[in-house]
Backbone of each chain as nested JSON, in Angstrom:
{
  "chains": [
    {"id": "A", "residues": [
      {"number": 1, "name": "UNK", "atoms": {"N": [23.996, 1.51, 28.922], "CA": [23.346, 2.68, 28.286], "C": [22.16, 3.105, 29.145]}},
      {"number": 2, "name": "UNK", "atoms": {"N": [22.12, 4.417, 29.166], "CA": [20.983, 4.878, 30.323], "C": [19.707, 4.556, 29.511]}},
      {"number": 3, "name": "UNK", "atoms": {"N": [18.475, 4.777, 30.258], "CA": [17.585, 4.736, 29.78], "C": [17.431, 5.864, 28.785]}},
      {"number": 4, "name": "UNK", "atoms": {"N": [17.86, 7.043, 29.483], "CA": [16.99, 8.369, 28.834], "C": [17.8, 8.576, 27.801]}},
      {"number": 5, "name": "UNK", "atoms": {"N": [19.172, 8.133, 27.112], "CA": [19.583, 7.881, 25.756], "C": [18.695, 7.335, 24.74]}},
      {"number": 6, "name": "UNK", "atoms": {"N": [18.016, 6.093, 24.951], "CA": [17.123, 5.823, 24.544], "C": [15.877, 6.346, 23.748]}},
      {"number": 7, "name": "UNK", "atoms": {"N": [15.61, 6.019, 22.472], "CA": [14.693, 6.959, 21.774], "C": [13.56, 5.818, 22.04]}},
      {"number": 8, "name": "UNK", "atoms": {"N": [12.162, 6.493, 22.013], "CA": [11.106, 5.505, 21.854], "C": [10.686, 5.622, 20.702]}},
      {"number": 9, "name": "UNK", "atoms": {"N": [10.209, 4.252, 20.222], "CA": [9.593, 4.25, 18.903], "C": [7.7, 4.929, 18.64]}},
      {"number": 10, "name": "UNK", "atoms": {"N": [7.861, 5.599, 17.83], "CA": [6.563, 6.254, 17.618], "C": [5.251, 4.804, 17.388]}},
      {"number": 11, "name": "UNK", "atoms": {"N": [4.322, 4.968, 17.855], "CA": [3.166, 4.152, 17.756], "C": [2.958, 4.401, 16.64]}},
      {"number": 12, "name": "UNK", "atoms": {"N": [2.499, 3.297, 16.036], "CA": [1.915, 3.863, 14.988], "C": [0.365, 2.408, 14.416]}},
      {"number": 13, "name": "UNK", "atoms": {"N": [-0.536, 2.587, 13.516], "CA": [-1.253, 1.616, 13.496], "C": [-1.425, 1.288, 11.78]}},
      {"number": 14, "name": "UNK", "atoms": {"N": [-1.368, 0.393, 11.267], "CA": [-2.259, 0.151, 10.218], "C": [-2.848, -1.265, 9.881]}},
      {"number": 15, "name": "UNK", "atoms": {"N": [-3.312, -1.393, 8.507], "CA": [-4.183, -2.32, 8.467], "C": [-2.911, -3.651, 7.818]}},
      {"number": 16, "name": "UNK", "atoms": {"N": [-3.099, -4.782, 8.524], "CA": [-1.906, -5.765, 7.558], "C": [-2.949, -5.915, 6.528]}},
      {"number": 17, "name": "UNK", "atoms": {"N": [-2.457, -7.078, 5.079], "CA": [-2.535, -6.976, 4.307], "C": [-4.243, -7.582, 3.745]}},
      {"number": 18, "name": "UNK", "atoms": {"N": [-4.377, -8.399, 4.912], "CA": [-6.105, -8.771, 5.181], "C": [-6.665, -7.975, 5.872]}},
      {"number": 19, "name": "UNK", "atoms": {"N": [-6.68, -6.596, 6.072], "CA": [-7.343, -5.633, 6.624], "C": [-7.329, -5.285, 8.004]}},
      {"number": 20, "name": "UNK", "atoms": {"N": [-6.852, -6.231, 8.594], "CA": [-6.794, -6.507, 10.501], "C": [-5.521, -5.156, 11.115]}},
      {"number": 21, "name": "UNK", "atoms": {"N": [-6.36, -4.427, 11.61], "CA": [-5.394, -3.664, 12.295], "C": [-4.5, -4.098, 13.068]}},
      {"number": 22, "name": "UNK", "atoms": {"N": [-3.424, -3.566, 13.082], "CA": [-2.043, -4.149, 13.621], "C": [-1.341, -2.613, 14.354]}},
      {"number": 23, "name": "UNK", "atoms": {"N": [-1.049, -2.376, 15.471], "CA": [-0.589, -1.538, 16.096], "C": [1.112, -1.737, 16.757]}},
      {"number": 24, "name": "UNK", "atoms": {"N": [1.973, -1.053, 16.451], "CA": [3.037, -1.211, 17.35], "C": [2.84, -1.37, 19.139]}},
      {"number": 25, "name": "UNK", "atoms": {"N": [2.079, -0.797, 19.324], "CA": [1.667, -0.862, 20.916], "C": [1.267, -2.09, 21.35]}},
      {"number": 26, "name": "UNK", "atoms": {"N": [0.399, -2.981, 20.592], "CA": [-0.227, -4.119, 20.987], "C": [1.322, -5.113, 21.799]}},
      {"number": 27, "name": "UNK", "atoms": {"N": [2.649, -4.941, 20.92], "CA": [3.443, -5.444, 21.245], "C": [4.305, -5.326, 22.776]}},
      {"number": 28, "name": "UNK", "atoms": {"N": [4.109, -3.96, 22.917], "CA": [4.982, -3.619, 23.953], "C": [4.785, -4.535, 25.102]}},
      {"number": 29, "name": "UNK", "atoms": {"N": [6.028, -4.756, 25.806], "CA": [6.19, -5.531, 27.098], "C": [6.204, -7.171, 26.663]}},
      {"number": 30, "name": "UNK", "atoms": {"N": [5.479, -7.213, 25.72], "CA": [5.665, -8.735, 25.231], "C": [6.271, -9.45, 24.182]}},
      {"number": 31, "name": "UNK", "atoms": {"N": [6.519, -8.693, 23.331], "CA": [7.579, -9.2, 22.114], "C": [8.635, -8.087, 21.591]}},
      {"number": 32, "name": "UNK", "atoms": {"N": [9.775, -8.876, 20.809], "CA": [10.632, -7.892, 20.586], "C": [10.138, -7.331, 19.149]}},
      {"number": 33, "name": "UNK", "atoms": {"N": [10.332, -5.989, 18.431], "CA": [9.828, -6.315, 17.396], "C": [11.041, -6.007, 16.087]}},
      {"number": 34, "name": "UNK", "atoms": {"N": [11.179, -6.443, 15.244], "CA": [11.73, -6.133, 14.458], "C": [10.82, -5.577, 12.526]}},
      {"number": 35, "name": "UNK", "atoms": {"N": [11.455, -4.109, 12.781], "CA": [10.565, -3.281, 11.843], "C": [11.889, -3.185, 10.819]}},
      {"number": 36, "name": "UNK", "atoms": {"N": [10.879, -3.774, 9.777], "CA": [11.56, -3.783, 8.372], "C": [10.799, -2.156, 7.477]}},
      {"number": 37, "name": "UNK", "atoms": {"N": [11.793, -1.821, 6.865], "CA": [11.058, -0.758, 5.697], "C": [11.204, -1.178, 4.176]}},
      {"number": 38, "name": "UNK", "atoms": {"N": [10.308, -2.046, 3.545], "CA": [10.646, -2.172, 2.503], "C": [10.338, -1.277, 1.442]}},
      {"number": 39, "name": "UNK", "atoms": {"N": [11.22, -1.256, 0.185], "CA": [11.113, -0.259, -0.377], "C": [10.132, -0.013, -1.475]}},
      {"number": 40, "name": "UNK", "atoms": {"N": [9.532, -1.409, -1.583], "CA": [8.928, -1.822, -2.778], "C": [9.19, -2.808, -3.304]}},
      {"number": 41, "name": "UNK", "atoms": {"N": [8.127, -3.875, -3.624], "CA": [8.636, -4.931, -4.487], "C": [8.814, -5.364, -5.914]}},
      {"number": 42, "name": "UNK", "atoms": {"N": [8.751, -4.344, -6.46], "CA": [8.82, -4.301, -7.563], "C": [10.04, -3.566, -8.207]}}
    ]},
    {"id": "B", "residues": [
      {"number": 1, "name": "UNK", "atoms": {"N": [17.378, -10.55, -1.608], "CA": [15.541, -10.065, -1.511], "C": [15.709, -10.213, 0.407]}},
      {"number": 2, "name": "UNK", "atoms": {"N": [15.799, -9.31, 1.047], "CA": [15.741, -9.539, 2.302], "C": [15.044, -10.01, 3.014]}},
      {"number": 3, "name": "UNK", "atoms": {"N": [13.1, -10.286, 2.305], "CA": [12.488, -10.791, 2.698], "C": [12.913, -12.349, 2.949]}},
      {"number": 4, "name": "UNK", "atoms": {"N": [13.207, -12.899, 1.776], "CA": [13.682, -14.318, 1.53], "C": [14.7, -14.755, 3.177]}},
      {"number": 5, "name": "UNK", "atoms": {"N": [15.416, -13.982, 3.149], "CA": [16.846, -13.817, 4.397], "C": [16.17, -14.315, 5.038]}},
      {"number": 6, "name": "UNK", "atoms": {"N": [15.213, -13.29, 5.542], "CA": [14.476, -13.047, 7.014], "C": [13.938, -14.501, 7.003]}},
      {"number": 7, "name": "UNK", "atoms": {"N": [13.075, -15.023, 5.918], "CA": [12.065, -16.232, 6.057], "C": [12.902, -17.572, 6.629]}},
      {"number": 8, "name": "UNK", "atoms": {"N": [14.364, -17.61, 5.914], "CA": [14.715, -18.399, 6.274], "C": [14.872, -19.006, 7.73]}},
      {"number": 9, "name": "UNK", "atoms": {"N": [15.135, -18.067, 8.849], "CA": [15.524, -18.263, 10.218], "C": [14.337, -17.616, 10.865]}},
      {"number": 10, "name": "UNK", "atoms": {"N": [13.075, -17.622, 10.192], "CA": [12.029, -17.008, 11.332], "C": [11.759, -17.989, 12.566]}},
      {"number": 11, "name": "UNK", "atoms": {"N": [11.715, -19.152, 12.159], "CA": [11.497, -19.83, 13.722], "C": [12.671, -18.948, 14.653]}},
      {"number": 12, "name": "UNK", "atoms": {"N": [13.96, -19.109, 14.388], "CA": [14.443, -18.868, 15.085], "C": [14.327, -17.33, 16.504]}},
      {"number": 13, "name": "UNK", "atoms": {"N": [13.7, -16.165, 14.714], "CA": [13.621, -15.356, 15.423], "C": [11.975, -15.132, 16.305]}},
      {"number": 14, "name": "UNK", "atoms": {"N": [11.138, -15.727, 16.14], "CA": [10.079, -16.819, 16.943], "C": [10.245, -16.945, 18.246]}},
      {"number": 15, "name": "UNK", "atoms": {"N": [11.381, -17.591, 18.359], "CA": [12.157, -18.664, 19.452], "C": [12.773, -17.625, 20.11]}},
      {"number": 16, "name": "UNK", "atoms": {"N": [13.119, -16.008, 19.661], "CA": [13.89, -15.119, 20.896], "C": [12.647, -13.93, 20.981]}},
      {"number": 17, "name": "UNK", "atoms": {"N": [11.587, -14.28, 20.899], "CA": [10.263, -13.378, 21.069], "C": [9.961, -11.969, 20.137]}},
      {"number": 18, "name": "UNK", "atoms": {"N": [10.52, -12.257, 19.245], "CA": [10.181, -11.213, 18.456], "C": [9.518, -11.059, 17.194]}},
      {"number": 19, "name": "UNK", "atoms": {"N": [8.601, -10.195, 17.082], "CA": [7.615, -10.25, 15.937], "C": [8.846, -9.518, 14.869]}},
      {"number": 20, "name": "UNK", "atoms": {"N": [8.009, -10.292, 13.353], "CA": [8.751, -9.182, 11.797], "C": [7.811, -8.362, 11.727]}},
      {"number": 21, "name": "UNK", "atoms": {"N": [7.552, -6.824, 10.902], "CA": [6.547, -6.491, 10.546], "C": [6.971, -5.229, 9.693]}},
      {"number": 22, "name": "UNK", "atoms": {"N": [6.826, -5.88, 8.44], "CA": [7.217, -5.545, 7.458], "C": [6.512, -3.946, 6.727]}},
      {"number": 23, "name": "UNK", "atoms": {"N": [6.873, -3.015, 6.492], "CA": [6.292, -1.945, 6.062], "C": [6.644, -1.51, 4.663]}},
      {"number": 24, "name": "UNK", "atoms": {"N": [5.847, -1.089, 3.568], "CA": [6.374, -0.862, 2.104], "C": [5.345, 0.017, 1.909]}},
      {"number": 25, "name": "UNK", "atoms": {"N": [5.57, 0.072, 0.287], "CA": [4.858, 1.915, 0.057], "C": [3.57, 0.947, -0.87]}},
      {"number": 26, "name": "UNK", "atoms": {"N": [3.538, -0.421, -1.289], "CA": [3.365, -1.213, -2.316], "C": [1.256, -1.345, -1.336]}},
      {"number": 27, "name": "UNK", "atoms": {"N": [0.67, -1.639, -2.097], "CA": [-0.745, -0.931, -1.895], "C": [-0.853, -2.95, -1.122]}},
      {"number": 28, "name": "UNK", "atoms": {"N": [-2.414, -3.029, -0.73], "CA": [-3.112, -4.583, -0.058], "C": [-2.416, -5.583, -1.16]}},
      {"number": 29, "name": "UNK", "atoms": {"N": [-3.245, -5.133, -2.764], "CA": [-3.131, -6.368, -3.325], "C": [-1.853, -6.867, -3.612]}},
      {"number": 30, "name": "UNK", "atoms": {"N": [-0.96, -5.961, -3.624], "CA": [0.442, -6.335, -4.194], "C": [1.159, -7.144, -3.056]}},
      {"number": 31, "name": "UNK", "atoms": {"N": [1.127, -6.821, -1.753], "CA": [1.801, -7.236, -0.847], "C": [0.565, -8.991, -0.561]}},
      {"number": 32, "name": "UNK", "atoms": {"N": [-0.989, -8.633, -0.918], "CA": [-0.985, -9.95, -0.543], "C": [-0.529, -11.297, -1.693]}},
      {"number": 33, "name": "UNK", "atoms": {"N": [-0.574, -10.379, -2.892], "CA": [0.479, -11.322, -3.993], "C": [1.498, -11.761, -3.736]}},
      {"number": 34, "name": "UNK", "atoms": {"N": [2.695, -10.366, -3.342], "CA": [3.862, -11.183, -2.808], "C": [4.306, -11.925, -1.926]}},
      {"number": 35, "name": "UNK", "atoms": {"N": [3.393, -11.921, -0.675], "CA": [2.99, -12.95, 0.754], "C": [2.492, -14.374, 0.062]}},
      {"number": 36, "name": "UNK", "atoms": {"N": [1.769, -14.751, -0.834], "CA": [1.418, -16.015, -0.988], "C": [2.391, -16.366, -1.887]}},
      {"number": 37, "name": "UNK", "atoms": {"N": [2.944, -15.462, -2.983], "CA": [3.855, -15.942, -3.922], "C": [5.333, -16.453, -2.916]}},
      {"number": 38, "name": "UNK", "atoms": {"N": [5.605, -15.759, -2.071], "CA": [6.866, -16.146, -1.537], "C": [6.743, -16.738, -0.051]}},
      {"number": 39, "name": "UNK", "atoms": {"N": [5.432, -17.066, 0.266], "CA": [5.279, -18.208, 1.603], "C": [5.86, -17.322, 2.791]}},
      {"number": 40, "name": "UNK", "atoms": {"N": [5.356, -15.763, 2.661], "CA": [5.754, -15.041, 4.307], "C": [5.204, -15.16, 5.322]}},
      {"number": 41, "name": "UNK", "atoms": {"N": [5.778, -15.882, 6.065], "CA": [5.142, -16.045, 7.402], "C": [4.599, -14.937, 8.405]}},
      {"number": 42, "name": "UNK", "atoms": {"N": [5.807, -13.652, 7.781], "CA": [5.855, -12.413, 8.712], "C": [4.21, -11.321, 8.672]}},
      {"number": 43, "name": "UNK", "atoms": {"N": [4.182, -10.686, 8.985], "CA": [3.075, -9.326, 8.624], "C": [3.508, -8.667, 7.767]}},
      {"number": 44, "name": "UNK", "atoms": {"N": [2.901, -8.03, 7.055], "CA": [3.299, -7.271, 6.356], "C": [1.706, -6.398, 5.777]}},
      {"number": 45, "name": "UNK", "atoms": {"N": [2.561, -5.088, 6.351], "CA": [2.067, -3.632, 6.326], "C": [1.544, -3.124, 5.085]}},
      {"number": 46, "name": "UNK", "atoms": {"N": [1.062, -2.678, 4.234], "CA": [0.834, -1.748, 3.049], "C": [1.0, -0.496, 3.422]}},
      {"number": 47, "name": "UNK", "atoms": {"N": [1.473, 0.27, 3.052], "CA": [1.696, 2.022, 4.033], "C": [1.919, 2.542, 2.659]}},
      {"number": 48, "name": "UNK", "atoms": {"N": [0.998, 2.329, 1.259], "CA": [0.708, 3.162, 0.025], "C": [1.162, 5.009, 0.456]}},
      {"number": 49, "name": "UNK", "atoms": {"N": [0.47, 5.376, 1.55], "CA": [0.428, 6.687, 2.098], "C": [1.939, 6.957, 2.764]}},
      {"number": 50, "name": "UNK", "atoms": {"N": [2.589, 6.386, 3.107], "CA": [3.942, 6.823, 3.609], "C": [3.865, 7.047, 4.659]}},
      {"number": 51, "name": "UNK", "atoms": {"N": [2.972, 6.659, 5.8], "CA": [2.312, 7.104, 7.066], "C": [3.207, 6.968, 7.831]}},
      {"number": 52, "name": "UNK", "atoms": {"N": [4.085, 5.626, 7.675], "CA": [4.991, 5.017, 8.849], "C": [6.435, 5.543, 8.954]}},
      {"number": 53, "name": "UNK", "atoms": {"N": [6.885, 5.534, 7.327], "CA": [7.843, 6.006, 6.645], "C": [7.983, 7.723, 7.411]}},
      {"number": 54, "name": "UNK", "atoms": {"N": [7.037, 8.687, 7.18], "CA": [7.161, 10.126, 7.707], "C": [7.015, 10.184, 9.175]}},
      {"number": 55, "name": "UNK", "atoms": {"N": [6.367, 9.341, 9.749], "CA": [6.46, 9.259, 11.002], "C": [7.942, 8.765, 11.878]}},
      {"number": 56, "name": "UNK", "atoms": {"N": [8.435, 7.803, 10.752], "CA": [10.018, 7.917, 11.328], "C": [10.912, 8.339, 10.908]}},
      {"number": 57, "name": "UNK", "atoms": {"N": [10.383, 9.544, 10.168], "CA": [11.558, 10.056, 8.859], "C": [12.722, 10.602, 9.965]}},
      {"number": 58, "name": "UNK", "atoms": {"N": [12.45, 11.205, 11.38], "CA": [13.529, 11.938, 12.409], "C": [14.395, 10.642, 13.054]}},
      {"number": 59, "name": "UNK", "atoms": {"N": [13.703, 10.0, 13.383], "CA": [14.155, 8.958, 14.321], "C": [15.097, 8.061, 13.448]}},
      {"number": 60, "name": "UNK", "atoms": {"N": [14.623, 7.994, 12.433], "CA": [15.522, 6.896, 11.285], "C": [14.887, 7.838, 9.729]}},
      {"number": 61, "name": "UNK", "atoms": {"N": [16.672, 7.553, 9.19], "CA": [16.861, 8.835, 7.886], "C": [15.991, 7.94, 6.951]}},
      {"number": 62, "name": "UNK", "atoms": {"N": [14.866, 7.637, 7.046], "CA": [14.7, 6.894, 5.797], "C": [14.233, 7.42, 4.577]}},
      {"number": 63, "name": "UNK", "atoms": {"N": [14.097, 9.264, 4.743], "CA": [14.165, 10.324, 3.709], "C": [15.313, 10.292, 3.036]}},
      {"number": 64, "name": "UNK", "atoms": {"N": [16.533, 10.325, 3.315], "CA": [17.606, 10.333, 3.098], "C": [18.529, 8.988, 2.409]}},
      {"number": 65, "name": "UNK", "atoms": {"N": [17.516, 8.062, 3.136], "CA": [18.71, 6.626, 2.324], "C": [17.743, 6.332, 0.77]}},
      {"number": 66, "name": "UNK", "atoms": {"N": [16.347, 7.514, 0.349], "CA": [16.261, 7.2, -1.036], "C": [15.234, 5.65, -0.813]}},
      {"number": 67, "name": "UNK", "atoms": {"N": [15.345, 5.071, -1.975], "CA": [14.573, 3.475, -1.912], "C": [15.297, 2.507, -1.372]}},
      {"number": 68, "name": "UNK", "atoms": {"N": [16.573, 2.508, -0.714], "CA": [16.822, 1.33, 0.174], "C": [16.61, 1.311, 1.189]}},
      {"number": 69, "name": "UNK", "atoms": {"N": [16.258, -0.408, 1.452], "CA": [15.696, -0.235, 2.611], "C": [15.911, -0.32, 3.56]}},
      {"number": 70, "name": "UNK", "atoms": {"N": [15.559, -0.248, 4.89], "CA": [16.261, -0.183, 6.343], "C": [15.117, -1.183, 7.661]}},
      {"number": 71, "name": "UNK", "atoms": {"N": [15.835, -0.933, 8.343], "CA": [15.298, -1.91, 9.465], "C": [15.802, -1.458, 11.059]}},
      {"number": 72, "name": "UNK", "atoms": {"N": [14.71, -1.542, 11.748], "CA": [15.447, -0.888, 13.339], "C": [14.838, -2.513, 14.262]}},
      {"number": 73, "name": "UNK", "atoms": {"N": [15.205, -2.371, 15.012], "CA": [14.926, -3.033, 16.033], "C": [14.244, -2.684, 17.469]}},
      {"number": 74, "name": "UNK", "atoms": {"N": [13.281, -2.893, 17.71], "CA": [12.499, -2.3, 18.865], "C": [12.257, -3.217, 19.563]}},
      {"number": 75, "name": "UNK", "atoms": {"N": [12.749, -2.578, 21.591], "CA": [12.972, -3.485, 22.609], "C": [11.275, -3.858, 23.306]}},
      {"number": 76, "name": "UNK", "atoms": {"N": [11.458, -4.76, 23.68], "CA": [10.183, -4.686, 25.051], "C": [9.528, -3.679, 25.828]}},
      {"number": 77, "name": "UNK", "atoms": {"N": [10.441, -2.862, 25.606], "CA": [9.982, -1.491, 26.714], "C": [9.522, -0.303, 25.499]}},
      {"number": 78, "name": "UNK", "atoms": {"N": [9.89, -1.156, 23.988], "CA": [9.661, 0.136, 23.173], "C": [10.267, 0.944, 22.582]}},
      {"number": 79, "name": "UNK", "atoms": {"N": [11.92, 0.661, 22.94], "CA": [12.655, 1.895, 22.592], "C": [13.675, 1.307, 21.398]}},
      {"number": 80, "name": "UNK", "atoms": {"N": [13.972, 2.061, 20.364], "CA": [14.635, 1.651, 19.412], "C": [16.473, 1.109, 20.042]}},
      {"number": 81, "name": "UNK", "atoms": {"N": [16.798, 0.311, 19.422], "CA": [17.823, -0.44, 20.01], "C": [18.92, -0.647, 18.834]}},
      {"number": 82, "name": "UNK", "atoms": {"N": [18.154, -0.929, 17.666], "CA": [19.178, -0.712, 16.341], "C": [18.319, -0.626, 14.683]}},
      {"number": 83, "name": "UNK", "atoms": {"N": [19.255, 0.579, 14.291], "CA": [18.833, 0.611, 13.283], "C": [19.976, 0.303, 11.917]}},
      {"number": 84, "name": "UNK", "atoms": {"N": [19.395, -0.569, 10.637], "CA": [20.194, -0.415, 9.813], "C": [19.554, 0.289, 8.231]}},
      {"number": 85, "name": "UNK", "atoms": {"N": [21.01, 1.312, 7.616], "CA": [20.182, 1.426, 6.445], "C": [21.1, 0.955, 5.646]}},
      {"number": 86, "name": "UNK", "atoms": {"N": [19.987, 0.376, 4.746], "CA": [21.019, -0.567, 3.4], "C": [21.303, 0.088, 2.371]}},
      {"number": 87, "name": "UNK", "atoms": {"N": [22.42, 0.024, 1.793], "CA": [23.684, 0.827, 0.769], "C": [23.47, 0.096, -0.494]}},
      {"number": 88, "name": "UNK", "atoms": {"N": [22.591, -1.312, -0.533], "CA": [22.028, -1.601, -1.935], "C": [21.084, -2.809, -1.409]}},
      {"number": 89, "name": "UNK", "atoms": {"N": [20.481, -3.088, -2.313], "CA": [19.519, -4.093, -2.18], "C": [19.623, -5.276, -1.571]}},
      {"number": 90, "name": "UNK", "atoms": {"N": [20.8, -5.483, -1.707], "CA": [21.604, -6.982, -0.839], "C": [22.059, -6.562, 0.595]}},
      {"number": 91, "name": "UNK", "atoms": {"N": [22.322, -5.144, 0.992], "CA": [22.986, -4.615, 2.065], "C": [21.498, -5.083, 3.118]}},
      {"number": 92, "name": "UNK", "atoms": {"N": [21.896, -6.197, 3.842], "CA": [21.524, -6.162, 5.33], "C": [21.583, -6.72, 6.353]}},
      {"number": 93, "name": "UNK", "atoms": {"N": [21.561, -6.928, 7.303], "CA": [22.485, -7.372, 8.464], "C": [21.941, -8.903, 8.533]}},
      {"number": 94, "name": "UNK", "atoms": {"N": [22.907, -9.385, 8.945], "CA": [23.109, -11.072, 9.148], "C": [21.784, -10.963, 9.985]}},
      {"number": 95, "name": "UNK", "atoms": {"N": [20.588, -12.364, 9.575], "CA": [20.228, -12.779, 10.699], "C": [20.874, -12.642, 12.012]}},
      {"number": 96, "name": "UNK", "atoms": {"N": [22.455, -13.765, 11.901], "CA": [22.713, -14.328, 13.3], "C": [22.734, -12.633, 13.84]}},
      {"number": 97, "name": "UNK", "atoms": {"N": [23.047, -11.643, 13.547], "CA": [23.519, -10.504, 13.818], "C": [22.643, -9.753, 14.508]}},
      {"number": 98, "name": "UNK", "atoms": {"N": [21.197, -10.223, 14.138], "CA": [19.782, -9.615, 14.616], "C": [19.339, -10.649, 15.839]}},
      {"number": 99, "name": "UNK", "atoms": {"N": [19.917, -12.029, 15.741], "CA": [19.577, -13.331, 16.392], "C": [20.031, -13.147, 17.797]}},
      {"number": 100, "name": "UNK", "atoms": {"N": [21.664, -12.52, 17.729], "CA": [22.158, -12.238, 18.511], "C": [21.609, -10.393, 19.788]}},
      {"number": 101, "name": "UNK", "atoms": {"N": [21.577, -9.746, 18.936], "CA": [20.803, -8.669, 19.665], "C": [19.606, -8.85, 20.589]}},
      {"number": 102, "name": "UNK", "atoms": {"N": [19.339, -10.067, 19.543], "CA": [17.618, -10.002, 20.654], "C": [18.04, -11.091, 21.598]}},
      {"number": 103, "name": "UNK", "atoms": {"N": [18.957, -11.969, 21.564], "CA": [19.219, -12.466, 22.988], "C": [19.555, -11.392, 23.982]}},
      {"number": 104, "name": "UNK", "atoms": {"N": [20.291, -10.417, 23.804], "CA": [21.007, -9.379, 24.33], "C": [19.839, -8.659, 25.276]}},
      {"number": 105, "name": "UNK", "atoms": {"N": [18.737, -8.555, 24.383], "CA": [17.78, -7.723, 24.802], "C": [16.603, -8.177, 25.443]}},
      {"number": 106, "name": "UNK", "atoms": {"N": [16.726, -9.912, 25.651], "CA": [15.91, -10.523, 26.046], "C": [16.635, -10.848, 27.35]}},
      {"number": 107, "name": "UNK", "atoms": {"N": [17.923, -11.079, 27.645], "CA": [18.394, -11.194, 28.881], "C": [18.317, -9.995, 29.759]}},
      {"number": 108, "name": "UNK", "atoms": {"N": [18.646, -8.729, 29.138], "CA": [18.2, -7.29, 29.486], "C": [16.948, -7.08, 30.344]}},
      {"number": 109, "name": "UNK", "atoms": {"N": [15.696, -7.39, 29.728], "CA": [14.437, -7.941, 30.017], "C": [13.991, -8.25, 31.011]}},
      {"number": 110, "name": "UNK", "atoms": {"N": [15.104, -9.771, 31.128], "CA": [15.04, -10.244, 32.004], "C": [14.84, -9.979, 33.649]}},
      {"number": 111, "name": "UNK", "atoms": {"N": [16.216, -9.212, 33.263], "CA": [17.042, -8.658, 34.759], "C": [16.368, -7.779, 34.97]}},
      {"number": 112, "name": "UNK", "atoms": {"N": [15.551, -6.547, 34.322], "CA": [14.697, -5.649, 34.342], "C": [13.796, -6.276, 34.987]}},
      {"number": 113, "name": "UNK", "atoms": {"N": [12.939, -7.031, 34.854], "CA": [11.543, -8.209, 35.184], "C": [12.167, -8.231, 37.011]}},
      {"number": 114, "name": "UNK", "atoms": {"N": [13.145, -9.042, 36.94], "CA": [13.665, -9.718, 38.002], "C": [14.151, -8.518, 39.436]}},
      {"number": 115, "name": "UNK", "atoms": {"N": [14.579, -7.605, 38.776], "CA": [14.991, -5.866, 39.416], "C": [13.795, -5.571, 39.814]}},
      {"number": 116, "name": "UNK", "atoms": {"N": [12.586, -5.281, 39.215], "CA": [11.409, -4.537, 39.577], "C": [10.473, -5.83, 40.528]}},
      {"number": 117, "name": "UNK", "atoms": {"N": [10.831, -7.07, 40.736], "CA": [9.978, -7.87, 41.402], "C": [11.277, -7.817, 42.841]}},
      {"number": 118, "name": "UNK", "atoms": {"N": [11.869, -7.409, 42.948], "CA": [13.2, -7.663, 43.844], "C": [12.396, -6.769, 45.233]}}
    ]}
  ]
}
């Protein structure tokens, strides 16, 4: 698969659940990431 | 509960370099309730505002699949590699199924690493 098929994932930032910002970017080049969408736990 | 799934084989997915990071509409306190109540190792997001959700509403239908939930997979370089959306609450892809991709994408990586030092 070519590269330019390839979609990039939008950056995006927020706070995890103890307040600590967490960025998709921090990851790049070094981990794979796997993004869950949950729908709600309730 | 897909969370549960995921918990089970996180070393594993640990062990092929990849972070979880969980995103819901559910506000701090609820998610840090359900993190201690169910022993998540993973991150997990609060996105009350839908911030993340509208930001990938093009890239992944997650306007469209309603309240189930979905999951993509994002490579080293950044670029989405797989996405799934679930058809009910139980609908979601095998660990080994995710276990297996990221070897895929870690040998990928590799040769990429190894190509650009060549």
């Amino acid at each position: 698969m070519s590269e330019t098929q390839l979609q990039e994932a939008h950056d995006f930032t927020l706070d995890d659940y103890q307040g600590q910002p967490v960025s998709l970017s921090e990851y790049k080049y070094q981990k794979n990431v796997v993004l869950v969408f949950n729908r709600g736990f309730i | 509960m897909h969370m549960a799934q995921l918990r089970q084989d996180y070393d594993k997915f640990v062990a092929k370099d990849a972070v979880i990071l969980v995103v819901g509409p559910d506000n701090k306190t609820a998610f840090q309730e359900y993190w201690s109540k169910n022993e998540l190792p993973f991150i997990g997001l609060p996105d009350p505002r839908h911030h993340v959700a509208k930001l990938y509403g093009q890239q992944v239908k997650l306007l469209k699949a309603g309240r189930m939930p979905a999951m993509m997979v994002i490579d080293k370089a950044g670029k989405i590699r797989f996405r799934h959306y679930a058809d009910s609450m139980r609908d979601i892809p095998s660990n080994q199924a995710i276990i297996r991709l990221l070897d895929i994408l870690n040998e990928e990586h590799l040769d990429v690493s190894n190509n650009a030092s060549a």
